[in-house]
C-alpha positions as CSV (number, residue, x, y, z in Angstrom):
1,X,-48.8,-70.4,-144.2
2,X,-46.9,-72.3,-141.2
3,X,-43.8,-71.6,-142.9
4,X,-44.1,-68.4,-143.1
5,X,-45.0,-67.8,-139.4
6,X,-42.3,-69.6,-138.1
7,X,-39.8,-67.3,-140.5
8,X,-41.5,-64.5,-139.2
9,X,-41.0,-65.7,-135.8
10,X,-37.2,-66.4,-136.1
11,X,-36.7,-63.1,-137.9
12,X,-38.3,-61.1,-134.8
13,X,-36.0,-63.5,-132.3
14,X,-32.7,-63.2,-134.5
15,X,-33.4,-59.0,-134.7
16,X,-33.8,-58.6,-131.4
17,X,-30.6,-60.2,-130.0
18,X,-28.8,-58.9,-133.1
19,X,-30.4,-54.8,-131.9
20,X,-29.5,-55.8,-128.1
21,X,-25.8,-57.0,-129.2
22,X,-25.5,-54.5,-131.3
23,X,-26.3,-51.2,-129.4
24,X,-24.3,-52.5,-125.9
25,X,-21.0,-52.9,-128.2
26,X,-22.2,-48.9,-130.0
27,X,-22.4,-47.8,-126.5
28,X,-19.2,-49.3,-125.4
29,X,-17.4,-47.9,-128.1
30,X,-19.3,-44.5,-127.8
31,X,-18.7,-44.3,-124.0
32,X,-14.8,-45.2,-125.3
33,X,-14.6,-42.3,-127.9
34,X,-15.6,-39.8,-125.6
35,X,-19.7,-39.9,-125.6
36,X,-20.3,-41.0,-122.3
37,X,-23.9,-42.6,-121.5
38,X,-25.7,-43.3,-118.2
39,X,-27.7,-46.3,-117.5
40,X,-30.9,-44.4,-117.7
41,X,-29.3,-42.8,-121.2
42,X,-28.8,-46.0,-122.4
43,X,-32.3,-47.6,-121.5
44,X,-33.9,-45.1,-123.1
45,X,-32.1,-45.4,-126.6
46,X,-32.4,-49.1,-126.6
47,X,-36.1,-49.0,-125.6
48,X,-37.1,-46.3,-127.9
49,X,-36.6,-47.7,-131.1
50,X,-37.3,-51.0,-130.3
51,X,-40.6,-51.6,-132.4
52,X,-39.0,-50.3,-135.6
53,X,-36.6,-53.2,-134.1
54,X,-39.6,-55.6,-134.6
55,X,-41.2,-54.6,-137.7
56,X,-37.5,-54.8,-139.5
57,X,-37.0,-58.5,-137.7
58,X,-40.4,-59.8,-139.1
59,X,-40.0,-58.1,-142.4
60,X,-36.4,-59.4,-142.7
61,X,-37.2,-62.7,-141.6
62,X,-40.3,-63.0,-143.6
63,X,-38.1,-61.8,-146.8
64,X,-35.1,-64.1,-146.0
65,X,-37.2,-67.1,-145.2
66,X,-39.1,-67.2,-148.0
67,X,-36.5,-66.2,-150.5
68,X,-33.9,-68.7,-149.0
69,X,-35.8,-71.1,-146.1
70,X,-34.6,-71.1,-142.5
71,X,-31.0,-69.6,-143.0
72,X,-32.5,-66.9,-144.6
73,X,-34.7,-65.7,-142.0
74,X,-31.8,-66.2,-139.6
75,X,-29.7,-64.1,-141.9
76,X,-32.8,-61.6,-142.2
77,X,-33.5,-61.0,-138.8
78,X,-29.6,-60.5,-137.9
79,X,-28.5,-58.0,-140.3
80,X,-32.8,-56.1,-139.9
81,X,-31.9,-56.2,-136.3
82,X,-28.2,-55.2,-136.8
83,X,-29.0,-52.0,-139.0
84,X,-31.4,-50.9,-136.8
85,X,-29.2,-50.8,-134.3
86,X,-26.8,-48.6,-136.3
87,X,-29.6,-46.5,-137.1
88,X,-30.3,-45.4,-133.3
89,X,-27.1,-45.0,-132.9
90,X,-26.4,-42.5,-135.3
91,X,-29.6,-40.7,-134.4
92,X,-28.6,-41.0,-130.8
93,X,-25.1,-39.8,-131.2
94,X,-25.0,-37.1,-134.3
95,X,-29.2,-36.6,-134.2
């Protein structure tokens, strides 16, 4: 049960950096290809979808942990965190 806490726990850390590194570099590019974003724009977008952020992270980390020990749940959380970001994104942009 520790275990699984602690992969769960990585997963939520690893998705969150991954949504946060994620969306900046979609609004750069977005801002770049002619959608141009505000900073109250942008703070809602990242803030909105946040908890689907953090039920991804723990479910990736949780399924990557247990499937393949600590890599895996780093590797869970980034890509959970990574397509959730893509996901907003799209929504935001063509939504």
């Amino acid at each position: 049960m520790g275990r699984s806490v602690v992969h769960v726990i990585v997963g939520l850390l690893m998705s969150t950096f991954a949504y946060a590194a994620v969306l900046f570099l979609g609004i750069a590019i977005g801002y770049q290809i002619g959608f141009p974003m505000d900073y109250n724009q942008a703070m809602r977008l990242g803030l909105s979808f946040l908890i689907y952020n953090l039920i991804a992270g723990a479910i990736g980390g949780f399924v990557g942990g247990e499937t393949n020990g600590y890599n895996g749940s780093l590797v869970g959380g980034i890509v959970a965190g990574a397509l959730a970001a893509i996901v907003r994104l799209l929504y935001a942009y063509y939504g």
